[in-house]
N, C-alpha and C positions, 0 to 999 in steps of 0.2 A: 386438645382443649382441656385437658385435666389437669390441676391446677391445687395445690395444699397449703392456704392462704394462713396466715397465722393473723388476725384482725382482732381488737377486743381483746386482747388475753384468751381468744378463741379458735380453735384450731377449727377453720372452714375448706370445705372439701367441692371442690367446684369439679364437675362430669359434663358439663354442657354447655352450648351457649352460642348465641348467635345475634350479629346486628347487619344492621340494613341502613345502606349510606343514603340513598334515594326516601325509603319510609320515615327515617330517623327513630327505630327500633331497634331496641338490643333487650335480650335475658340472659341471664344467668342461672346456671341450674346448679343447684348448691345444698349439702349438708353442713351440718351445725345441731351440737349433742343428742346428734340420733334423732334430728327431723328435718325433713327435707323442704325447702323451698324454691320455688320458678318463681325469680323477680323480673318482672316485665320492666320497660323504660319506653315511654313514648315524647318524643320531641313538644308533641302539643301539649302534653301533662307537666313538662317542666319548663317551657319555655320561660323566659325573663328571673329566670333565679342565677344566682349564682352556680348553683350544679349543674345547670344546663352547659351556662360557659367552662366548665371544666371535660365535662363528657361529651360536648358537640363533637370535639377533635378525636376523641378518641374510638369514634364509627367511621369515621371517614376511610375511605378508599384511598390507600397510597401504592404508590409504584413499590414492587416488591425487588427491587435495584437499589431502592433507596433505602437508606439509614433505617429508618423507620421499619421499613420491607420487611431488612433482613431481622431485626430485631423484633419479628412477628409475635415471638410467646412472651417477652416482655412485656410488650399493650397490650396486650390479652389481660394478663394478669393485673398491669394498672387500670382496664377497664371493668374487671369483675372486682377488684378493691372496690373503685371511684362506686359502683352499684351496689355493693351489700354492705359500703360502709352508709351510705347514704338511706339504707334496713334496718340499721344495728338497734333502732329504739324497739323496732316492731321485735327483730328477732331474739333481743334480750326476754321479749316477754313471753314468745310462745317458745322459745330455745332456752332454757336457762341452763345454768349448768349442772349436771345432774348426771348419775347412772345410766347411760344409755346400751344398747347394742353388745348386751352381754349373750342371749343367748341366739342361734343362728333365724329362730323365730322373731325375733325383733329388729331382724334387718329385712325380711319376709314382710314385715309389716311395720312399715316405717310409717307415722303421723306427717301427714305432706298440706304444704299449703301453696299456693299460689297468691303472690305479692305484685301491687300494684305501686309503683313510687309516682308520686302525686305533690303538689306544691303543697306547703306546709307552712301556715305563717307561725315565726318563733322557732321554726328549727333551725339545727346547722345545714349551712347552705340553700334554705330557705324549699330543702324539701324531705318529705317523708312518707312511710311505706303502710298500705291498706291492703288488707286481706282480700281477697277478689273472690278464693275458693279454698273450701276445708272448713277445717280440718276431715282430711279423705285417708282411708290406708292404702299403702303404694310401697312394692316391695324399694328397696333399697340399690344402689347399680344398676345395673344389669339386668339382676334378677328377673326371672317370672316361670313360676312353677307352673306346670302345665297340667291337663285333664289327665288322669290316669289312663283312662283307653287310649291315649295320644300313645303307648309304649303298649304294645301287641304282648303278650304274653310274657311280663315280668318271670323271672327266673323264682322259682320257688323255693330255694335254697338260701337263696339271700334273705339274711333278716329286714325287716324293718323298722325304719327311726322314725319318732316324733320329731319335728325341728324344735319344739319346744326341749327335748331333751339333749340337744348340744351346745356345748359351748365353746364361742369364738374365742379362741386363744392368737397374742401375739398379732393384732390387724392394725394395731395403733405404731408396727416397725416398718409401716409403708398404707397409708391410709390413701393412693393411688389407687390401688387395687384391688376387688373386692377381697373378701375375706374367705382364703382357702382350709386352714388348720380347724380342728376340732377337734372338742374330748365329750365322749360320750361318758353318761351316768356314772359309768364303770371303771372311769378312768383313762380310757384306749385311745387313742389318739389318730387321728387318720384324717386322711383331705378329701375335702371336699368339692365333686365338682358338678358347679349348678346350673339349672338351666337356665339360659339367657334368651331375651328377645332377640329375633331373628335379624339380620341384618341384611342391604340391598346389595350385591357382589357387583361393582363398577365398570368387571368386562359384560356382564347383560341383562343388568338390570335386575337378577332374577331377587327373589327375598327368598332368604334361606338360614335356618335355623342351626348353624355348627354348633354349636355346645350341646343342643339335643341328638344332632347326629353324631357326635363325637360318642355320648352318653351312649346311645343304641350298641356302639362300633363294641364299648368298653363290657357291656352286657352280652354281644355276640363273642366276644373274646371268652367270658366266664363258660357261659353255656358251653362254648365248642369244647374248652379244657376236660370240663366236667363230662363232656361226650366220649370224651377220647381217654378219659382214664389222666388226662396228664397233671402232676402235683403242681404246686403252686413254683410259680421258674423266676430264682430270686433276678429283677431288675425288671421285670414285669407285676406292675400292681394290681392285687387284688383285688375284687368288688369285693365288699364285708359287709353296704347296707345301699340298702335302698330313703332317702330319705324324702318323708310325707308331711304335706301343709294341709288345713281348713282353713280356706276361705273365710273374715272373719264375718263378712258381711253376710253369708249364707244363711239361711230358718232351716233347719230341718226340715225336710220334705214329710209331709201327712203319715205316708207310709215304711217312711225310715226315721231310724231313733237316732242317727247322726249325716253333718253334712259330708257330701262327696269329699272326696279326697283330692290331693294333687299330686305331683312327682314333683319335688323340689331341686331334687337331684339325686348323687350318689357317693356312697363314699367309698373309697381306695385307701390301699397300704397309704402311710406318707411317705411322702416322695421328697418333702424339703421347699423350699419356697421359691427359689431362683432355677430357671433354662441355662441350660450353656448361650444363648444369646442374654441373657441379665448379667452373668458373669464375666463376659466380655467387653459388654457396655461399661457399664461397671470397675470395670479392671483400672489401674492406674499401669502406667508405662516401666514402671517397676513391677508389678506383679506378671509380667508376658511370658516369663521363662517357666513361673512357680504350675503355671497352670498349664502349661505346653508338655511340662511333665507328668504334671497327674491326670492328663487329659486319655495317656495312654492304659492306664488300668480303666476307663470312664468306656473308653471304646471295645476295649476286652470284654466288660460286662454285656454292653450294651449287644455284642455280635455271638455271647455265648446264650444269651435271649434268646436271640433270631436262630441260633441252630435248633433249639429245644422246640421251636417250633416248626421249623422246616423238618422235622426230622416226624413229623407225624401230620404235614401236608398244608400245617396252616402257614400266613405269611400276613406281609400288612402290606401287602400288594393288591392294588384297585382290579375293579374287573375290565379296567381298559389297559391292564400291563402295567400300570406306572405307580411308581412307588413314591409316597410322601412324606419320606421321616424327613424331618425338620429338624433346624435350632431350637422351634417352639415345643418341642417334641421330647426334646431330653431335660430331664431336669437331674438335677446334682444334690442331695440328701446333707445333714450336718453331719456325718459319717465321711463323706467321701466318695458314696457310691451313687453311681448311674442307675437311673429310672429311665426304660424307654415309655413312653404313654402312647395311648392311642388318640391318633386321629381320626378322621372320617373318611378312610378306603380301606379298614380293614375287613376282609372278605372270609366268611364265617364257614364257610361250607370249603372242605379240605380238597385240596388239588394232588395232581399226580400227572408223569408223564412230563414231557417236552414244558409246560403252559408251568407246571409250579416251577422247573428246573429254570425258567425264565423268570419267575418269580423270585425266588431264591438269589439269584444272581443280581437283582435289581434294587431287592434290598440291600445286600451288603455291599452294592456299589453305592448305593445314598451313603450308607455310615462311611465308608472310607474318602467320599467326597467330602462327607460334613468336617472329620476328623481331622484330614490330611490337606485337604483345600480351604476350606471354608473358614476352617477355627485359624487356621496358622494364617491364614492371610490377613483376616483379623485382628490376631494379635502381633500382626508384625505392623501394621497400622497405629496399631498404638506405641509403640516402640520408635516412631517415628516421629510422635506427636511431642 
């Protein structure tokens, strides 16, 4: 559903959204110069206008066979136009154009409102949009930085960041996704990775937080290093900060001189912006050889990681045996070099005997799957297209 609308001479960033053929409801969740709005559409609010007749059709439930079906993110897209252009009076005046979302604090706390589109005599299409709720602070994406004790025994070695003290570099070369680069005070540059609201997983229902368990995995990686004596193991990134949010809506508590704190996130080496699944997507039918071949130094790096750590007992092997390096899992640096990153099975406490020798073996059969199966089938796909 996400969606990089160019409207107004305005670059609108659409993350959400939903309508209902039976209710005759739809919203749009949407940024616009770093403040976010949920525009509501109710059938009974615009009924007998002209915008009604334009948007009735485009909630409707169609056969996903047909024309229309297949052509699913295109009405999506004319359906989130046909709604925030039918905004544009409202959000010229609380969006105007302007400096937004410079430092990573300001996407932490994004100015949000909530939009009602309403009949409107004298406008275009005979409707327009009323504030419902806000102006509220509401992190940006994703986002949502969580209570510090949510993370048991932060590593003491890591520094700590203010999110006021970074800033987002390069988010406006894919405004899709949140914003991973940053440069601290200092000039250093490193990625960032934040914590997101939890999400419901479709095989059982369950709600479950991977960015924050990803985050733990990335922090049990540091710690066990730092246990084991072992240096930093180039294609493996480093944690270098812990980064921290205030609440801004918080009062200082009577008997403290400031408010609680949050975990925002973390930051790592950089890694680079695209996965070997971006770079594939991505790829043109000409480019299938260029990257077949440099795929093979990308896997070299990637597998001389994994011995640096098998060789003093760790692995990124779950404690049900099973290994989950991924396409999402490698990223590709503007260098050329491979990043493996952690996901959320890697397992902190060092193995030995038969149990790691099976660990060991399970990882490097992922990377020669991903490498030798996965990627080349891939790009032999596009070579076809």
């Amino acid at each position: 559903m996400s969606a990089v609308l160019e409207l107004d001479g305005t670059t609108h960033i659409v993350r959400y959204g939903m309508y209902d053929d039976e209710k005759e409801k739809c919203f749009v969740w949407v940024f616009r110069n770093g403040r976010r709005f949920i525009i509501d559409v109710s059938g009974g609010d615009v009924r007998g206008t002209p915008f009604y007749d334009i948007w009735r059709p485009l909630i409707e439930e169609v056969d996903p066979k047909s024309p229309a079906g297949r052509n699913w993110v295109e009405r999506w897209h004319t359906l989130a136009s046909c709604v925030i252009t039918a905004s544009l009076q409202k959000l010229r005046k609380l969006a105007p154009e302007q400096n937004h979302w410079t430092t990573l604090s300001d996407y932490l706390h994004t100015p949000s409102y909530r939009l009602q589109v309403v009949k409107q005599d004298g406008a275009e299409n005979g409707v327009g949009a009323e504030v419902t709720k806000g102006p509220e602070d509401a992190p940006a994406y994703e986002f949502t930085p969580y209570d510090i004790d949510m993370f048991e025994g932060l590593p003491k070695d890591v520094s700590r960041v203010d999110s006021h003290q970074l800033v987002v570099l390069n988010h406006d070369t894919n405004w899709r996704v949140p914003p991973h680069q940053v440069k601290t005070s200092g000039g250093q540059v490193f990625r960032f990775k934040g914590c997101e609201k939890p999400t419901r997983t479709s095989e059982t229902g369950e709600l479950r937080c991977r960015s924050r368990d990803s985050i733990k995995c990335s922090l049990r990686l540091h710690e066990s290093m730092q246990k084991l004596g072992l240096e930093p193991v180039p294609g493996l990134p480093a944690v270098t900060g812990i980064v921290l949010d205030i609440p801004v809506d918080q009062e200082p508590a009577p008997e403290k001189s400031y408010p609680k704190k949050l975990v925002a996130g973390i930051l790592t080496s950089w890694t680079g912006s695209d996965t070997i699944r971006d770079l594939v997507r991505n790829a043109e039918a000409s480019d299938a050889d260029d990257l077949l071949n440099r795929s093979a130094s990308w896997q070299i790096r990637v597998e001389d990681a994994l011995n640096r750590l098998h060789a003093v007992g760790l692995s990124f092997c779950g404690s049900d045996g099973r290994t989950r390096i991924s396409e999402h899992d490698i990223y590709i640096d503007e260098k050329d070099e491979a990043w493996l990153t952690t996901g959320i099975s890697f397992v902190s406490e060092p193995r030995s005997g038969d149990d790691h020798q099976a660990c060991i073996a399970a990882d490097l059969k992922a990377v020669r799957e991903l490498f030798n199966h996965w990627f080349r089938t891939e790009l032999a796909k596009k070579k076809r297209t």
